[in-house]
N, C-alpha and C positions, 0 to 999 in steps of 0.2 A: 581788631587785634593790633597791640604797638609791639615794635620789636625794644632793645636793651635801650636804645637813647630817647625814646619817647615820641620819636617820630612813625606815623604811620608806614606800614609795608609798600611797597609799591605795586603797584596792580602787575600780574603776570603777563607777560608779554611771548607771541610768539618766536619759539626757536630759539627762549632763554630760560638755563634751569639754575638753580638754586647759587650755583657758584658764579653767575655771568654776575659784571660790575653795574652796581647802579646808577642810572644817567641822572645827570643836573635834574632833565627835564623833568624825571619824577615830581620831583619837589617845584619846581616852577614850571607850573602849565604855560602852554605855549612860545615856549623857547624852542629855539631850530635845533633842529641834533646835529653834533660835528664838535671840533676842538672848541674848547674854551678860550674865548680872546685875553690875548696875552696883555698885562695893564703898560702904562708905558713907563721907561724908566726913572726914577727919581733923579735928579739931576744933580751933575757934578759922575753920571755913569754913563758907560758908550751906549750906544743906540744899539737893538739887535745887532747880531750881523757882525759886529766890529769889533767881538772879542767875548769874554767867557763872562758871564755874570757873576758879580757874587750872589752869593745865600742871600736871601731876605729873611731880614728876623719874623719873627712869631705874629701872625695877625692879630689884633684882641678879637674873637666875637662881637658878631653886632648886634647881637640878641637873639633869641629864639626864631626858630622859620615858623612862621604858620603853616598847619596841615594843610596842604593840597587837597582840592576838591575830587574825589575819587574819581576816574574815568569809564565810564560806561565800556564794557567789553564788545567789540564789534559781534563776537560772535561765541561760543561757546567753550568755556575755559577750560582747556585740555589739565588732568587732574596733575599738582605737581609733584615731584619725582620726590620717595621718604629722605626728608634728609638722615644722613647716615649719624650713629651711637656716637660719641664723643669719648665713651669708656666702655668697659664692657655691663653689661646690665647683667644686674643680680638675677639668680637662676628660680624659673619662676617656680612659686610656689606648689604642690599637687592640689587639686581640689580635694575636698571635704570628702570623705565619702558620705554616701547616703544609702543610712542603712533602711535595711525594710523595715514595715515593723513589726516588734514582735507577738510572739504570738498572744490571745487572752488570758488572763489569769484563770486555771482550772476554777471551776464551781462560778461561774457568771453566766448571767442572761446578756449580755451583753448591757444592760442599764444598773441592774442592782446585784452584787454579789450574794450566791445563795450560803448558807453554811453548809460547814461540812457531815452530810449522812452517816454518821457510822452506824455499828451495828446497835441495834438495843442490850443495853441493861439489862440483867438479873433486878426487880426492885428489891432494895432492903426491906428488912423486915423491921418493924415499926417497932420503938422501944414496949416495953408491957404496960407502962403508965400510958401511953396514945392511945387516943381514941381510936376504932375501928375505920379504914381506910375506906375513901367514899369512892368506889368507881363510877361513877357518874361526874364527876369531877373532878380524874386523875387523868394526864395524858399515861395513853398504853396503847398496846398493841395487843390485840386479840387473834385466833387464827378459831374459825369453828367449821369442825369435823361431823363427818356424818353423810350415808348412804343418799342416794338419789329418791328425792320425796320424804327428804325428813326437814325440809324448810329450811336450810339453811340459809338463802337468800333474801327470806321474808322477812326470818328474824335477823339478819343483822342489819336490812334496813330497817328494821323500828327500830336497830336499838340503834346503830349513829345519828338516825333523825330526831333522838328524843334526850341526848343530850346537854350536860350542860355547860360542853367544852367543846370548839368545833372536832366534829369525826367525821373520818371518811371511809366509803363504802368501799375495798377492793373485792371482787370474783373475779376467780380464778376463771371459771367458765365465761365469763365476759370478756376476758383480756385473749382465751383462746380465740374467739370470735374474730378478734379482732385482723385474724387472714381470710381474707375475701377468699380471691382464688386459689387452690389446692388446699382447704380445710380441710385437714384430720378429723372428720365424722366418728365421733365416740359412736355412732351406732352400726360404724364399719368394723369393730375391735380394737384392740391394742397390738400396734403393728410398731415399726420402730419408729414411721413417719410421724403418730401419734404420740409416741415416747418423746420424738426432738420437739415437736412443737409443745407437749406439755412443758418441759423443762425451760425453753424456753418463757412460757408463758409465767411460770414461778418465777424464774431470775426477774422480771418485768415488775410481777408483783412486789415482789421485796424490795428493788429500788425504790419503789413506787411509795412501798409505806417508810421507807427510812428518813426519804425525803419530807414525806407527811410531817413523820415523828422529829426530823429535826427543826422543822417550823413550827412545831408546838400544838400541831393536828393528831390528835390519835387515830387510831382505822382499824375496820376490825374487817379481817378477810374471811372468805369461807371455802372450800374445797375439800372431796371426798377423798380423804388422806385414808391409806391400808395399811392399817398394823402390822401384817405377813408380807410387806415389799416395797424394799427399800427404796426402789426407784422414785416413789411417790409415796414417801415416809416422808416422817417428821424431821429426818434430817437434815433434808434438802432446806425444808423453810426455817432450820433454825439457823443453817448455814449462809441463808442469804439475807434471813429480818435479823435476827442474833438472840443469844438464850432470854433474851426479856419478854420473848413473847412468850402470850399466856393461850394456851393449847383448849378446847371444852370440844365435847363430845355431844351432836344431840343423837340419839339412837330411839326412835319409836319403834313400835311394834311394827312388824310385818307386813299387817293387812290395811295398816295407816297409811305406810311410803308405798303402796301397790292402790290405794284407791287415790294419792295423791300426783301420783305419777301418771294414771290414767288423765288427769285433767290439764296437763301438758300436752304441747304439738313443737312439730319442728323436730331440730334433733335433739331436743333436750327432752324429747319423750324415748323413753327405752321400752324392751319387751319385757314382759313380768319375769321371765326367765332368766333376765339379764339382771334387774331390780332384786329380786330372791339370791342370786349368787351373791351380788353387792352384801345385802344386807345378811349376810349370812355370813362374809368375811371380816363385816363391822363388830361382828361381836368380838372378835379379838380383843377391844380395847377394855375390856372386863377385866379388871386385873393388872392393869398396863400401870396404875396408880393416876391417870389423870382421870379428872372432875367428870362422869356424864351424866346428861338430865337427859330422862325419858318427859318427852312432849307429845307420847301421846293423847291425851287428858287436855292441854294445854293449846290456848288458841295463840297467836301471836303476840299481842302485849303481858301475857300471863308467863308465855316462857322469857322474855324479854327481863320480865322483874326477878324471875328466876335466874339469869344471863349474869343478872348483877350483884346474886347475892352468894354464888357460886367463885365472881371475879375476887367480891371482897375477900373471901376464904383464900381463893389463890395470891392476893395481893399477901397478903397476911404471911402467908405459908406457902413461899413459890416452889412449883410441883417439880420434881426432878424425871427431866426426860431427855 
């Protein structure tokens, strides 16, 4: 480092700080330290001693010093003292803050943005010149109704598996499942433990399909909805899929969902007594105005074709409920 004339710094020396004067000998290694000899006097002028000198004019430079060969420090160079501000220094700046950051944009996986679920559609009704609306190739939402042992599970996997739009299978009965420990046993009654975890389980399902439906996935769910109570009416799923869903009824005979329900185990098997009230409160929907197919006659893919030509009708002419 050179200071303002171009001459190197002089090495620090002990027991001198920043303001002590610079010796010769900096710049000229090994010269003695002490007064500088005095030159002698030009002549025609007294000798020291014998009177006041005049001024000596202006030396010229002799040229440039060569930099001095730095001097090796005896021993470890005590740090030097800050030289002090010259003015006062501009007031320092605040840092930056640093904000956190914020939070995700609703509706993200964290990689790919999902759209937004809203509720389903009413679909319109097709002008009179259109052909007849293909449910096998429309996205929709289904919900299919009906007592314990009237298949509702069977048939609505044949019909999303068979398809020719991706569909997907929601149960109701399969999402209650879905609590390990302290499951509401439908075959312990309807208690109110049973009532929050239904309800819960429908809010579940309807996200479930809107999200579907907003991906361009149809789904058709199933669950034994009660015409005589509200709790677990139709209201609840229209209020959380939205009125575009399309409501069907299967209702078999009696002695069909009682030998069908016999071939069930676990708690998805009821007592016949329990089976008989069910389907005894299913008839309500007689009259209700929406679509039902009796399957008893009817094996899986038979009501399935039936599923589809029941939807067309309701695409056509959506049911008011």
């Amino acid at each position: 480092m050179q200071h303002a004339g171009g001459s190197p710094l002089p090495p620090h020396q002990q027991g001198r700080g920043p303001h002590a004067a610079w010796a010769s000998a900096a710049h000229h290694p090994g010269a003695q330290q002490g007064p500088a000899p005095v030159p002698p006097p030009p002549p025609g002028y007294p000798a020291t001693g014998a009177g006041p000198m005049p001024p000596s004019g202006p030396v010229p430079p002799s040229g440039p010093v060569p930099p001095s060969a730095p001097v090796p420090p005896s021993g470890p160079v005590p740090p030097s003292a800050p030289v002090p501000p010259s003015g006062p220094l501009p007031p320092a700046q605040p840092p930056a803050p640093r904000h956190a950051p914020g939070p995700p944009p609703p509706d993200t996986t964290g990689h790919l943005p999902l759209p937004p679920g809203g509720l389903v559609g009413v679909p319109a009704a097709p002008p009179a010149s259109a052909l007849a609306p293909d449910p096998a190739a429309t996205t929709l939402a289904v919900l299919l109704i009906g007592p314990a042992g009237a298949g509702k599970t069977s048939v609505a996997k044949y019909w999303a598996d068979h398809r020719r739009v991706p569909t997907a299978h929601i149960s109701l009965d399969d999402v209650r499942e879905w609590v390990r420990s302290g499951f509401a046993d439908p075959q312990s009654g309807w208690n109110d433990h049973s009532e929050a975890q239904y309800r819960l389980a429908r809010r579940t399902c309807g996200f479930a399909a809107r999200n579907f439906l907003a991906n361009g996935i149809s789904c058709i769910l199933d669950d034994a909805v009660f015409p005589d109570r509200p709790v677990v009416g139709l209201g609840g799923w229209k209020r959380h899929v939205g009125p575009g869903l399309l409501p069907v009824v299967l209702l078999p005979g009696l002695d069909v969902v009682l030998e069908r329900n016999a071939e069930r185990s676990g708690n998805r098997r009821l007592t016949d007594e329990e089976v008989a009230r069910i389907h005894g409160r299913m008839a309500g929907w007689y009259g209700s105005g929406l679509p039902i197919v009796d399957n008893s006659q009817l094996d899986v893919p038979g009501t399935a074709r039936v599923l589809d030509e029941v939807i067309a009708r309701a695409m056509a002419s959506p049911p008011s409920w």
